[in-house]
C-alpha positions as CSV (number, residue, x, y, z in Angstrom):
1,X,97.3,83.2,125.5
2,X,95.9,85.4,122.8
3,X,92.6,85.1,121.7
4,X,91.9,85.9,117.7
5,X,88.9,85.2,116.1
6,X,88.0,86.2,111.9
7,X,84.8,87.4,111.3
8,X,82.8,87.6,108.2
9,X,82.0,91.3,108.5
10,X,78.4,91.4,106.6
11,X,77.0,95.1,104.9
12,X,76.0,97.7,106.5
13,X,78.0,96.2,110.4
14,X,79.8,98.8,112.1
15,X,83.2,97.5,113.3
16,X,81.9,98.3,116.5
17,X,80.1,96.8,119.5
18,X,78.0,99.9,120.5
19,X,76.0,103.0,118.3
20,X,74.2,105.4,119.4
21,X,71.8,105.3,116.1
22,X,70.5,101.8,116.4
23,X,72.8,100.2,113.2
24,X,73.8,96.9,113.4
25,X,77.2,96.5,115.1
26,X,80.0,93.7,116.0
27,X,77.3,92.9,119.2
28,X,74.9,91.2,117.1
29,X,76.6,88.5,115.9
30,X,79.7,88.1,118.5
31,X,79.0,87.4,122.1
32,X,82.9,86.4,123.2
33,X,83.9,89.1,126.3
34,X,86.9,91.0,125.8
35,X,87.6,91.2,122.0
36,X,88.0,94.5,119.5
37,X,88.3,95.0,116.1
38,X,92.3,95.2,115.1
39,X,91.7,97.9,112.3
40,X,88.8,98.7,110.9
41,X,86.0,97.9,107.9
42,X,83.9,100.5,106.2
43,X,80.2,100.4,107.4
44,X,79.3,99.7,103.2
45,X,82.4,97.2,103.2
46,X,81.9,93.4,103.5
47,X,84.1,90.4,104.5
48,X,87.7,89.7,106.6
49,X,87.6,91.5,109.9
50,X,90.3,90.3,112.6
51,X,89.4,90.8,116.5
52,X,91.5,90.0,119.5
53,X,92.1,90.5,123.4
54,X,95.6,91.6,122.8
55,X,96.3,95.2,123.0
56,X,99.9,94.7,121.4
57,X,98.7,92.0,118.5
58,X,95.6,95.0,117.3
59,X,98.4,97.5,117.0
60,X,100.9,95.4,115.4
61,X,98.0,94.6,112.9
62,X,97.4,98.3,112.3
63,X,100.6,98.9,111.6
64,X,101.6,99.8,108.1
65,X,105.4,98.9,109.5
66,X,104.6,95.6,109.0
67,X,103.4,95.7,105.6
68,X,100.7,92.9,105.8
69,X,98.8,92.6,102.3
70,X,95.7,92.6,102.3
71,X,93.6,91.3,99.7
72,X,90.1,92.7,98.0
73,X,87.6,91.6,95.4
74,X,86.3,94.6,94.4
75,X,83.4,95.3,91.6
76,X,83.8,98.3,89.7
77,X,81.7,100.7,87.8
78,X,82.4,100.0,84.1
79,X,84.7,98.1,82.1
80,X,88.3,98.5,84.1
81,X,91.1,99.3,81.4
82,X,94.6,98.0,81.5
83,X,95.6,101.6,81.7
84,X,93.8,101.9,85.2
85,X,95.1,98.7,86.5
86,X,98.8,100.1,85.6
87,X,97.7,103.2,88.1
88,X,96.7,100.4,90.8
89,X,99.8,98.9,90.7
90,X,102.0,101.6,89.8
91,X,100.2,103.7,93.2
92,X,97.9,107.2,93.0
93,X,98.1,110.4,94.4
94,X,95.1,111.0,97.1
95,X,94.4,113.8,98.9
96,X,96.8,112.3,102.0
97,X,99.5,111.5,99.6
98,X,100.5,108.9,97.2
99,X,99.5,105.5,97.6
100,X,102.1,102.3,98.3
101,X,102.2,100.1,94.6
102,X,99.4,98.1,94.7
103,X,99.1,94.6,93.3
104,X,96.1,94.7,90.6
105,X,94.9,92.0,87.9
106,X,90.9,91.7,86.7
107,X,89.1,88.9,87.7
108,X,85.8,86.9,87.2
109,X,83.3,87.2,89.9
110,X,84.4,85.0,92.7
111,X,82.8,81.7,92.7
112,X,82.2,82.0,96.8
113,X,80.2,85.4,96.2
114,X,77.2,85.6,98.0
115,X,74.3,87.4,97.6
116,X,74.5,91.1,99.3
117,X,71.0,92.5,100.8
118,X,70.5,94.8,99.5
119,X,72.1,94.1,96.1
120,X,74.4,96.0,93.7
121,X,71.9,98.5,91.5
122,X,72.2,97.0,88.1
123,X,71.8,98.9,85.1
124,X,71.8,97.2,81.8
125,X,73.6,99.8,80.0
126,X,76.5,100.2,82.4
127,X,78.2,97.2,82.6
128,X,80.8,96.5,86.0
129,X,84.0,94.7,86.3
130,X,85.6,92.7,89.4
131,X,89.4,93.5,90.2
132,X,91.3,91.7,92.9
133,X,93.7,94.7,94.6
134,X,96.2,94.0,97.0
135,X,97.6,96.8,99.3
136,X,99.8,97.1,102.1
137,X,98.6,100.1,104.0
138,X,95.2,100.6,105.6
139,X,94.3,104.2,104.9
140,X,90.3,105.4,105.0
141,X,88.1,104.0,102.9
142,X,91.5,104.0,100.4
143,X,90.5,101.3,98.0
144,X,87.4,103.1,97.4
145,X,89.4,106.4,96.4
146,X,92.1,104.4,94.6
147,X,89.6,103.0,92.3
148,X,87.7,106.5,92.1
149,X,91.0,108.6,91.3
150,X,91.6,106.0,88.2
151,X,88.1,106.3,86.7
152,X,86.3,103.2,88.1
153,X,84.2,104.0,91.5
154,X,83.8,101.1,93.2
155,X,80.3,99.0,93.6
156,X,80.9,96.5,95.7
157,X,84.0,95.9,98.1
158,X,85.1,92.5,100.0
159,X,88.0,91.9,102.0
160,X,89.2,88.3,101.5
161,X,92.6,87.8,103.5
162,X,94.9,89.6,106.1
163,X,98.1,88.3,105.5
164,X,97.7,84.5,105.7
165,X,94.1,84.8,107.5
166,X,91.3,84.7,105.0
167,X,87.6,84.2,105.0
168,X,88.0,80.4,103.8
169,X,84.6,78.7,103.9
170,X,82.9,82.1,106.7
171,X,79.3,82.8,105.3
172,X,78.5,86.5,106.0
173,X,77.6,86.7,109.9
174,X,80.0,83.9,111.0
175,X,83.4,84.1,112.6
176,X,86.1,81.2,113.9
177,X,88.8,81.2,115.8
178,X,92.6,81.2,114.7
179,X,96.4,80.5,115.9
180,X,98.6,83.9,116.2
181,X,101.5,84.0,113.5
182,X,102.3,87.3,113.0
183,X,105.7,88.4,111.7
184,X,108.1,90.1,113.3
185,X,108.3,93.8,113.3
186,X,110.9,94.7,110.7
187,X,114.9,96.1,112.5
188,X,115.3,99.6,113.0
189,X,118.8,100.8,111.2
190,X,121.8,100.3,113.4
191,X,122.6,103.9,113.6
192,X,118.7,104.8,114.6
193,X,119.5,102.3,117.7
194,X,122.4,103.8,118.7
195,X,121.3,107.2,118.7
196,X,118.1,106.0,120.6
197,X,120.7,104.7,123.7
198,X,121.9,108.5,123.8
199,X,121.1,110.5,126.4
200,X,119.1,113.3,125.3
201,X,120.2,117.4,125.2
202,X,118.6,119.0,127.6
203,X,116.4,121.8,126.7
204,X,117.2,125.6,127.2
205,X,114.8,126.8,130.3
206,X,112.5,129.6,128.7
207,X,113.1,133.0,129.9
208,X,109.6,134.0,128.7
């Protein structure tokens, strides 16, 4: 049976269990043999990381077939505009293309924040703004460039869910386990099927 556990990625954790340059990695606060990151979390990045012993689940998690939201609290630099949330949700053109729509509304700091070491730089004449942003893909460090491209570089960023998983009542450091219910990969077209039963032409031999 699959194992899954939920982690409460804290700042400044690779999402990995080895480095070469002495930073804090998945090894310091997860001893269970056998388990990987399924996708990935920015070393600056805080909150919902998902790890399993199944090969197949990490891929179908990875998968932007699948389509499964994912859910950020994210504190902005400056006062966010209804304008820039409209971008959000409407999607922006990165450098890798344009961006699925993106669910985007503003929000009051979360009431289960907790403290980040070390903290946001405040500045008294620059105020910030929290955003919740939901997306279905899981491009680099994309929320960070979405919020850059609309005008609003992002301060602080925490994941909060996975599709139904979410951080619940995880402090920073701590992880559980969970059941598997992931959905089922969505149907190829019927004529994509049939032309995958064909029997392939064979290629022309070179004569080079």
């Amino acid at each position: 049976m699959s194992r899954i556990l939920l982690f409460n990625k804290p700042f400044r954790v690779l999402t990995q269990f080895t480095d070469s340059e002495g930073r804090s990695t998945l090894a310091d606060f997860i001893k269970v043999p056998g388990v990987y990151a399924a996708g990935r979390l920015d070393f600056d990045s805080e909150g919902l990381l998902i790890l399993t012993d199944d090969g197949r689940l990490q891929q179908q998690l990875a998968n932007p077939a699948f389509k499964l939201p994912k859910t950020y609290c994210v504190q902005v630099d400056g006062e966010i505009s209804e304008a820039a949330l409209n971008r959000l949700r409407q999607g922006v053109q990165l450098k890798d293309g344009p961006t699925r729509p993106a669910r985007a509304r503003r929000i009051n700091p979360p009431r289960w924040l907790w403290p980040r070491n070390p903290p946001v730089r405040f500045r008294k004449e620059q105020p910030t703004s929290w955003i919740e942003l939901i997306i279905t893909e899981g491009r680099n460090r994309q929320v960070r460039r979405m919020t850059a491209e609309v005008g609003f570089p992002t301060l602080r960023l925490i994941r909060w869910s996975i599709g139904n998983w979410t951080l619940d009542s995880l402090a920073p450091g701590q992880w559980r386990e969970e059941q598997v219910n992931l959905p089922a990969p969505p149907a190829r077209p019927a004529a994509a099927r049939r032309n995958s039963r064909r029997p392939s032409a064979k290629r022309p031999r070179s004569r080079a």
